[in-house]
C-alpha positions as CSV (number, residue, x, y, z in Angstrom):
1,X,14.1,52.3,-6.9
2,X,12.8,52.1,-10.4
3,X,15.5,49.9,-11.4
4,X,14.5,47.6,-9.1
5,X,10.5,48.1,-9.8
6,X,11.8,47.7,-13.7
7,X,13.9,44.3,-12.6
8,X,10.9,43.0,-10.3
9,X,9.0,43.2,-13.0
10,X,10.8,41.6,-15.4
11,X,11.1,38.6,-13.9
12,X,7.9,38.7,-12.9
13,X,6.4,38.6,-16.5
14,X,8.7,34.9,-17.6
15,X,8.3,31.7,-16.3
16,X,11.5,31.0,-18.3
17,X,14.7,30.2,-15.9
18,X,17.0,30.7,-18.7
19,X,15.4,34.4,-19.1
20,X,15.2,35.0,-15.4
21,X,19.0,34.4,-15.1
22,X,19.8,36.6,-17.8
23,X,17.5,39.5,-16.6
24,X,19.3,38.8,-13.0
25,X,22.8,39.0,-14.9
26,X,21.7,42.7,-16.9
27,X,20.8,43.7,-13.8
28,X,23.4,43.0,-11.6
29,X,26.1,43.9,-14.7
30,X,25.3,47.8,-14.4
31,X,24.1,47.7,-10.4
32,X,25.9,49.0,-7.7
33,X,26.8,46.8,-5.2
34,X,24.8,48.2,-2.4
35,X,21.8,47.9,-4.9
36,X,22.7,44.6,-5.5
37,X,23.5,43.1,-1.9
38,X,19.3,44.8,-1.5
39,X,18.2,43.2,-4.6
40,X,19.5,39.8,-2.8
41,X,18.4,40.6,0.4
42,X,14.6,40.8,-0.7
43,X,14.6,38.4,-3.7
44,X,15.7,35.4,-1.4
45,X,12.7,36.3,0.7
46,X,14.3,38.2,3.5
47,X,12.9,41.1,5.3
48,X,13.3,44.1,7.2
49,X,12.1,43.8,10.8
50,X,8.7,45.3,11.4
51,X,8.8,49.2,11.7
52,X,5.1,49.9,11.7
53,X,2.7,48.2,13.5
54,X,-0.1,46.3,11.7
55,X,-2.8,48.2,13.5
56,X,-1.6,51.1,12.7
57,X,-1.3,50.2,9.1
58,X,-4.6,49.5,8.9
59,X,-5.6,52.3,10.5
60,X,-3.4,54.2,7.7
61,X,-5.2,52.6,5.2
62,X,-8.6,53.2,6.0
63,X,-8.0,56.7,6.0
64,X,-6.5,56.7,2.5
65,X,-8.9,54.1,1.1
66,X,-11.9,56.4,2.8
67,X,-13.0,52.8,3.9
68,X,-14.5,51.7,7.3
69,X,-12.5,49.2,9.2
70,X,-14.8,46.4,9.5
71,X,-14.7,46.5,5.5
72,X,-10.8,45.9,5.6
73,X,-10.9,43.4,7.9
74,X,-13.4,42.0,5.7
75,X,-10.8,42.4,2.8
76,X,-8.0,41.2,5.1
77,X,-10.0,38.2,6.0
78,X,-10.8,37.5,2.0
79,X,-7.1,37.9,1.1
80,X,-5.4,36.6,4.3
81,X,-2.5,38.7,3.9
82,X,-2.3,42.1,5.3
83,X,0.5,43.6,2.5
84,X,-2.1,42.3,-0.2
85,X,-4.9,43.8,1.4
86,X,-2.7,47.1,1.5
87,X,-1.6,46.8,-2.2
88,X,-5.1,45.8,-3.3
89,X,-7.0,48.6,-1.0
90,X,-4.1,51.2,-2.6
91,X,-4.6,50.4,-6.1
92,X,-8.2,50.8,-6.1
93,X,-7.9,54.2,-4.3
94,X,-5.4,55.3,-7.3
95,X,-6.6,54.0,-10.0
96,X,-6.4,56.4,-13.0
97,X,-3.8,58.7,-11.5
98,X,-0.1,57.9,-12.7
99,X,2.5,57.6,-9.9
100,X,3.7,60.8,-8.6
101,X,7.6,60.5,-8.8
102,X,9.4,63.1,-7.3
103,X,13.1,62.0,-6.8
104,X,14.6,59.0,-8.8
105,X,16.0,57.0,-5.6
106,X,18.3,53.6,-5.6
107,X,17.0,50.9,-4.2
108,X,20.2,51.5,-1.5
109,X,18.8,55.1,-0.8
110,X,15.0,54.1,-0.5
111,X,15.9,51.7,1.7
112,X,17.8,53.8,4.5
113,X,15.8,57.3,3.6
114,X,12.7,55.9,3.5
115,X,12.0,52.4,5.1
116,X,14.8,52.5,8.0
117,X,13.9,56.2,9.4
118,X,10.8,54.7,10.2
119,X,12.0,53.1,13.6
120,X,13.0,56.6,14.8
121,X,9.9,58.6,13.8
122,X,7.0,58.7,16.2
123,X,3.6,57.4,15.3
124,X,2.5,60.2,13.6
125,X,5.9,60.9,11.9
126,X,5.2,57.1,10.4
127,X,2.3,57.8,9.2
128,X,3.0,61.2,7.1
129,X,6.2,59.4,5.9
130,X,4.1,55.9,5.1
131,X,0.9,57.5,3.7
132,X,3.3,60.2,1.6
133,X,4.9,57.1,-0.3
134,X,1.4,55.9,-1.1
């Protein structure tokens, strides 16, 4: 996973084409090709089908953001989009602690151990697994 963070990243930070095709080609040069087949999969703008519910997200959030709902939805309404809202409310509540890594993941292994699980966890079981990768 913090190849692809690394990756994301990178092509984040150029405008250059020329650059982001040679970042891609590193990349994919020492990837695996599960890794790879995900690192398409999400950078042509695909998505996993929804696995939490939005309301409980934002339930979620509150309680790690100690803020009161009608102040997210305020947020939410600001932004417009409820992953910024997430990301923006997470960062705040983190800020100035440095990311607690505890196992060094592929993108491959995050992906089923982490995001696909969720659609055969109950509610709560979502929301220990969710709130523990905050």
């Amino acid at each position: 996973m913090n190849e692809f963070g690394k990756l994301f990243e990178a092509l984040d930070e150029t405008t250059s084409t020329k650059a982001k095709v040679q970042i891609l080609a590193d990349y994919f040069a020492r990837a695996s090709a599960e890794d790879s087949a995900w690192v398409i999969f999400f950078l042509t703008g695909r998505k996993i089908k929804r696995l939490v519910s939005a309301k409980a997200l934002r339930i979620w959030i509150c309680e790690a953001a100690k803020v009161p709902g009608w102040l997210f939805e305020e947020s939410y309404e600001a932004t417009g989009d409820l992953a910024e809202t997430v990301a923006l409310l997470m960062d705040a509540t983190c800020r100035g602690e440095p990311p607690v890594v505890t196992e060094n993941l592929t993108l491959t292994q995050w992906v089923h151990q982490r995001l696909l699980i969720l659609s055969t966890l109950t509610e709560e079981e979502q929301r220990v697994q969710v709130q523990a990768e905050w």
